[in-house]
C-alpha positions as CSV (number, residue, x, y, z in Angstrom):
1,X,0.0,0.0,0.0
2,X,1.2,3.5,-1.0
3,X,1.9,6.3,1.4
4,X,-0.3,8.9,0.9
5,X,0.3,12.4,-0.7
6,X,1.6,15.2,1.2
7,X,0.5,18.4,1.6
8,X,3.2,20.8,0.5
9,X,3.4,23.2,2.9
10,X,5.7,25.0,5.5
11,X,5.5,22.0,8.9
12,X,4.5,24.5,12.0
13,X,6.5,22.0,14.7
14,X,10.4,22.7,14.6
15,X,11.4,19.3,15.7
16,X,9.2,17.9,12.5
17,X,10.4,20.2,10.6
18,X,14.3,19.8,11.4
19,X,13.6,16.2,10.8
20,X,11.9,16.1,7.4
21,X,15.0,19.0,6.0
22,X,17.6,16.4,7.2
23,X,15.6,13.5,5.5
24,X,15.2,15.0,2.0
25,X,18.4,17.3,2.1
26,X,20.0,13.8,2.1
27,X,17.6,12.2,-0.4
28,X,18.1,15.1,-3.0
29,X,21.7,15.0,-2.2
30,X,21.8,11.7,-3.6
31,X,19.5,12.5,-6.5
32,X,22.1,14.8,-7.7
33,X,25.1,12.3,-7.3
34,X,22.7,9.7,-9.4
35,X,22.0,12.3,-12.3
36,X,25.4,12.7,-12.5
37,X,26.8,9.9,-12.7
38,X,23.7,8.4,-14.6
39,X,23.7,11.0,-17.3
40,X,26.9,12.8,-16.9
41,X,25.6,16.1,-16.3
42,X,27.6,18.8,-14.9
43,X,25.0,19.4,-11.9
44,X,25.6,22.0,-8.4
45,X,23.5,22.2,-5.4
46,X,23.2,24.4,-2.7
47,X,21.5,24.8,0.6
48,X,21.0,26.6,3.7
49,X,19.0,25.6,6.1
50,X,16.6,28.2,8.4
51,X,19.8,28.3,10.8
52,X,22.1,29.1,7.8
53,X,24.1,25.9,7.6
54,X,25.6,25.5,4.3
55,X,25.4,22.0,2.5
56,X,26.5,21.6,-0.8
57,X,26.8,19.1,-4.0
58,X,28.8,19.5,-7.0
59,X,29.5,16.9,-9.7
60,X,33.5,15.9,-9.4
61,X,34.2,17.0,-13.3
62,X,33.6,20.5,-12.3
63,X,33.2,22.9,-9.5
64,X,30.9,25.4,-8.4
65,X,32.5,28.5,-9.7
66,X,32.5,26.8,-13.0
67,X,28.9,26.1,-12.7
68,X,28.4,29.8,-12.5
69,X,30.3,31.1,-15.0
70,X,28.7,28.8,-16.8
71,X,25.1,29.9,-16.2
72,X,26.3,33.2,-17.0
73,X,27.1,32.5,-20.2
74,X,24.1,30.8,-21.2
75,X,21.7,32.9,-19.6
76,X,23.3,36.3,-20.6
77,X,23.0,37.4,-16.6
78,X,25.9,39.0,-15.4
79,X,25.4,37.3,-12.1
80,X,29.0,39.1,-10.3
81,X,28.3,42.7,-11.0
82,X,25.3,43.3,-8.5
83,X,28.7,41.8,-6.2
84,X,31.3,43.7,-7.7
85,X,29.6,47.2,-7.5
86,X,28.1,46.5,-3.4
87,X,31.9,46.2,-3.2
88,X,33.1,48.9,-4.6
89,X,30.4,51.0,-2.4
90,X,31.8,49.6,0.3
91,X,35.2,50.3,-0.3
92,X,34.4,53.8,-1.3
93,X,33.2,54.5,1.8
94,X,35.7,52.9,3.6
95,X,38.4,55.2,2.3
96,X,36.2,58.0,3.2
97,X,36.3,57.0,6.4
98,X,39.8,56.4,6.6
99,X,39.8,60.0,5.3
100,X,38.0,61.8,7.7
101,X,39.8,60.0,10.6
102,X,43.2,60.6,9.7
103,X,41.9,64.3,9.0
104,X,40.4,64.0,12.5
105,X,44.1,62.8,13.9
106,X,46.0,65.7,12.2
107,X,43.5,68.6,13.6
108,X,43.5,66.5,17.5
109,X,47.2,67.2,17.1
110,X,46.8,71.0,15.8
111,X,47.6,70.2,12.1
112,X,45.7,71.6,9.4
113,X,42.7,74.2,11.7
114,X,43.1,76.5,9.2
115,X,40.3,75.4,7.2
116,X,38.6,75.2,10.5
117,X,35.6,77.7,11.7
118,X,35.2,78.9,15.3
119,X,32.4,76.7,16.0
120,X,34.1,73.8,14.4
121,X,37.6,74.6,16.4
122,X,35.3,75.3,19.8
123,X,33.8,71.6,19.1
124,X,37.4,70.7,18.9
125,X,38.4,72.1,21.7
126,X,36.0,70.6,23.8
127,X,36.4,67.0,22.7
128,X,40.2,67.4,23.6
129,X,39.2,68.8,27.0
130,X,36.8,66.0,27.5
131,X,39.9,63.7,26.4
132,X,41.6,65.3,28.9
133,X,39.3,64.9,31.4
134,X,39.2,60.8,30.5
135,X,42.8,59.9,30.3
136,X,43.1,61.9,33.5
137,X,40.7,59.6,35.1
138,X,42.0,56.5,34.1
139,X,45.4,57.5,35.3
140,X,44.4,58.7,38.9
141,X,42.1,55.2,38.7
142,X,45.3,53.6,38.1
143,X,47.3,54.9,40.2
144,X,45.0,54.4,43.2
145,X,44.6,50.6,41.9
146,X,48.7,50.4,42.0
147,X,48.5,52.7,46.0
148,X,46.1,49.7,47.0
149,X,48.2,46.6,45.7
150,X,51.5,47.9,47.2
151,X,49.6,48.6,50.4
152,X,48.3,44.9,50.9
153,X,51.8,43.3,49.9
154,X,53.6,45.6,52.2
155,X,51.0,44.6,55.2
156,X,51.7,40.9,53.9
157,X,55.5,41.6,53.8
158,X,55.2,43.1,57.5
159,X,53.0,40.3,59.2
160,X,55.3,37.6,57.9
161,X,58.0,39.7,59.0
162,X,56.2,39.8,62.9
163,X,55.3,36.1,62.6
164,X,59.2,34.8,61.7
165,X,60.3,37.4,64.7
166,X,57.7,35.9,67.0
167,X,59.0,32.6,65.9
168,X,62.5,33.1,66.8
169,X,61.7,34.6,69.9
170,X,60.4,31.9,70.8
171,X,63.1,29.3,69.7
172,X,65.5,32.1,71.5
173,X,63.5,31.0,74.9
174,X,62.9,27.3,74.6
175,X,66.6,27.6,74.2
176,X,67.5,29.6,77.3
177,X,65.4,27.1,79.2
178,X,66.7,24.1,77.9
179,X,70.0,25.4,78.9
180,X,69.0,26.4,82.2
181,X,67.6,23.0,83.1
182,X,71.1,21.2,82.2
183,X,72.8,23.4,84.4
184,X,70.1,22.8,87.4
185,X,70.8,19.0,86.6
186,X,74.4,19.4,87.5
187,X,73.5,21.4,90.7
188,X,70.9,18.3,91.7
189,X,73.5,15.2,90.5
190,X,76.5,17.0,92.9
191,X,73.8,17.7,95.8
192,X,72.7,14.1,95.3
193,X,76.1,13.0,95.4
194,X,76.9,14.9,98.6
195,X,74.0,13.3,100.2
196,X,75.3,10.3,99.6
197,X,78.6,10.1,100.9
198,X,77.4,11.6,104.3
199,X,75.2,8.8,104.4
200,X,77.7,6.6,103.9
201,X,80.5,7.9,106.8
């Protein structure tokens, strides 16, 4: 029994939809390979998908940019102008741009004002001031940043400094003590001693 016919139209559910692309983006993917190799034809496909993945077929005797050149002969369509002139727009105002910035560099460094008029130069002057005002900023920020830093190393730097002094101290005392109970221990072995030999008379 046959499947029945589909209605061609966009599938509402995403997940369906992702589904059935992956399907027949496969199936006409191998269409094309068969018509080329059945019938040697010179064939090129292209797709994106909603997300703008690219997948692509083209037959091994050729490649795409062939393809197209090729279509533009036959069809008379110039199909790289449209390109070639978005280009050129682009570049064009790209240089001019590049123009006004470096014209914008010379006059920050007080080149070429002449052709400037006093409310242009007054604009000037107040974006250099407000420049001014910025880079000022950042270094006292800086500056305060660095102030903090060497502050919290030289606390560091001055409780390890306490801690090893504390630490010597007290090896400093354990030995005074340790010395002062070897000398008691003489004092008690001679007293002992003494004890002794009165005893023994």
């Amino acid at each position: 029994m046959g499947r029945g016919k589909i209605e061609i139209k966009k599938i509402e559910i995403p997940a369906s939809r992702q589904v059935t692309y992956s399907k027949r983006r496969l199936g006409i993917m191998k269409k094309a390979e068969e018509l080329t190799v059945l019938c040697d034809a010179q064939v090129s496909l292209v797709i994106f998908s909603i997300s703008g993945k690219l997948a692509d077929y083209c037959s091994p005797s050729t490649d795409i940019k062939g393809i197209l050149e090729q279509y533009q002969q036959v069809t008379g369509i110039d199909i790289w102008n449209a390109q070639f002139e978005r280009m050129q727009n682009i570049l064009k105002n790209l240089n001019e741009i590049n123009r006004n910035l470096r014209k914008e560099i010379r006059q920050r460094r007080g080149e070429n004002l002449e052709e400037l008029d006093i409310l242009e130069l007054r604009g000037l002057e107040q974006n250099l001031e407000e420049a001014h005002r910025v880079v000022r900023e950042r270094k006292y920020h800086v500056i305060a940043t660095q102030t903090d830093t060497y502050k919290k190393k030289l606390k560091r730097t001055r409780e390890m400094c306490m801690a090893l002094v504390h630490e010597l101290e007290l090896k400093d005392e354990n030995q005074q003590c340790r010395f002062g109970a070897e000398d008691l221990s003489g004092v008690y072995d001679g007293s002992i001693s003494m004890v002794n030999l009165q005893h023994d008379e």
